[in-house]
N, C-alpha and C positions, 0 to 999 in steps of 0.2 A: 726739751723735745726738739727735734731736728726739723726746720720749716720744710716742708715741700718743696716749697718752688727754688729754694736752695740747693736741695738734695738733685734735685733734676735739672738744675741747669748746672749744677759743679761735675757732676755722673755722667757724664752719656752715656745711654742704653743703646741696647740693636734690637732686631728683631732676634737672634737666637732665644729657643727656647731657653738657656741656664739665665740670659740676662733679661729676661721675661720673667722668669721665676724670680731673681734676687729684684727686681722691681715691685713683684707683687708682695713679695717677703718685706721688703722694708713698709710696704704700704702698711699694712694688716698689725707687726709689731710694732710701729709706731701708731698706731689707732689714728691714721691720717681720714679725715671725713671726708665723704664724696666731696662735699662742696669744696672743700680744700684742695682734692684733685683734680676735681675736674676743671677747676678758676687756672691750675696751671698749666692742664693739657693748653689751654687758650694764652696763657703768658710764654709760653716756651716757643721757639725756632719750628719751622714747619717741620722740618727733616723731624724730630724729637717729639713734634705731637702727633704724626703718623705712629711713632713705636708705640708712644704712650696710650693711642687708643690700641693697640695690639695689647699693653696692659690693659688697660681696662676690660679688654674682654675675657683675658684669661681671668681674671679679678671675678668677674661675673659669673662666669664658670664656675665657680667655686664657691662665692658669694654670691647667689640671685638677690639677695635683697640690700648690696650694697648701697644702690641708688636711691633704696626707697625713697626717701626723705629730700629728692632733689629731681623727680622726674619731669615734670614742665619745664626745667632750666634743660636737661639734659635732653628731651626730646627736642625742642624747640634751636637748641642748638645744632645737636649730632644729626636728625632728619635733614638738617640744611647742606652738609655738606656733601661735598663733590668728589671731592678723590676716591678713588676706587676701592683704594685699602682701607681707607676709614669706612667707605659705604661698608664694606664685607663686616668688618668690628660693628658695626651699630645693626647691624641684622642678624648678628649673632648673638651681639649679645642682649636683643630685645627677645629673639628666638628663646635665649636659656630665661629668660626672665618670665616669659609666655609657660613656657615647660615647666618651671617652678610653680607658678601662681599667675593660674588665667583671668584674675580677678586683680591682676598690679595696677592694670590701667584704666581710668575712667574714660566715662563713651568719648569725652571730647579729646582726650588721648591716644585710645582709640581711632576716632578716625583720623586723627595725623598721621597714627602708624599707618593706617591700611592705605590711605592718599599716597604715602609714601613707597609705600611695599610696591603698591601698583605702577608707580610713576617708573621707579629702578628696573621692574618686568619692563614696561613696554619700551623704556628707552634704553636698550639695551645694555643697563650694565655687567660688570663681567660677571663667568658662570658664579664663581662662589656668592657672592650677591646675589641674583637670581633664586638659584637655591634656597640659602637662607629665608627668602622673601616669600617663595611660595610655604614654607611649611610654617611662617610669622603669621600667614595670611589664614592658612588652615586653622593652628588657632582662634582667630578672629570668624572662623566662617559665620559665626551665628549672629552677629555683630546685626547685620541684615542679608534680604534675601538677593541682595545683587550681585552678593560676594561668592558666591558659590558660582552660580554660573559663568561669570567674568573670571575666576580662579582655573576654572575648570578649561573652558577656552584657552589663555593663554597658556597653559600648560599644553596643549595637544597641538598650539601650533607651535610652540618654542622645541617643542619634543621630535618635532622634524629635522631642527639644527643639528639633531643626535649625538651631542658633548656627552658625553659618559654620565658626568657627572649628575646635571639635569634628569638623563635619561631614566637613574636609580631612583632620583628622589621623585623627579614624577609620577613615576610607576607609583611610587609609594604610597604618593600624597592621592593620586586618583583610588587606592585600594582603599585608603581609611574614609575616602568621602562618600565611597561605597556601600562599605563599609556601616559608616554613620546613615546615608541612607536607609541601606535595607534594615537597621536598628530601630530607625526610628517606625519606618512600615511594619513592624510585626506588633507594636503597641497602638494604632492606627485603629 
């Protein structure tokens, strides 16, 4: 079997999608383990662990439950970082992981994510983070009762900025929590 961290430091990938795909392809047909990837997203060149979380998330995409078996390593790590592009991959791909099975992460995983989600809102990172982070967070709404109204705020002030983007999923994320609202009052 072909090591990993072999494979990805003799290769370099880019971000195109075809060299996204033949990255996830070698992952998946060599049955390479989270733990095995993700130990080299962290051994490899910065340039190379920026794509590599671009794989991972496509990875996730497809695989929600690749991580399972390694999520304290992987929250504890990916939550930590800074760059922008890796922020965007780690709220994506906790977003598809939330969207598969809202039941992945235990409370005290939990609130790392939402500590985090919230931190990336207020401090402004960029829209695709943002994004990602309110609808990570919508999941989580029921987590407790502070998160909904704290959720709901920043979306209505961030929804002034009026980036498109934001603009959609706000809209969105304030209809479903309406939504869930008026759901829950009619059994009330």
């Amino acid at each position: 079997m072909v090591m990993c961290f072999d494979y990805f430091s003799t290769k370099q990938h880019d971000l195109s999608i075809s060299s996204r795909i033949s990255a996830v392809d070698f992952l998946l047909s060599n049955n390479i383990s989270a733990i095995n990837f993700f130990e080299t997203i962290y051994k490899i060149d910065a340039k190379q662990k920026i794509v590599l979380y671009h794989v991972l998330d496509m990875l996730i995409e497809k695989r929600p439950k690749y991580l399972n078996d390694i999520l304290d390593m992987y929250l504890n790590r990916a939550l930590s970082e800074s760059h922008e592009s890796i922020k965007r991959c780690v709220s994506r791909t906790i977003y598809h992981q939330l969207k598969h099975n809202n039941k992945i992460y235990n409370k005290d995983q939990k609130s790392l994510i939402i500590t985090t989600m919230f931190d990336w809102l207020i401090n402004q990172s960029l829209v695709a983070t943002r994004v990602n982070a309110i609808h990570v967070l919508y999941f989580l709404i029921d987590e407790d009762d502070w998160i909904k109204e704290q959720l709901i705020a920043i979306i209505e002030q961030q929804m002034l900025l009026q980036e498109a983007s934001f603009l959609s999923r706000g809209k969105k994320i304030l209809k479903l929590i309406q939504k869930q609202k008026h759901h829950k009052n009619r059994f009330l």
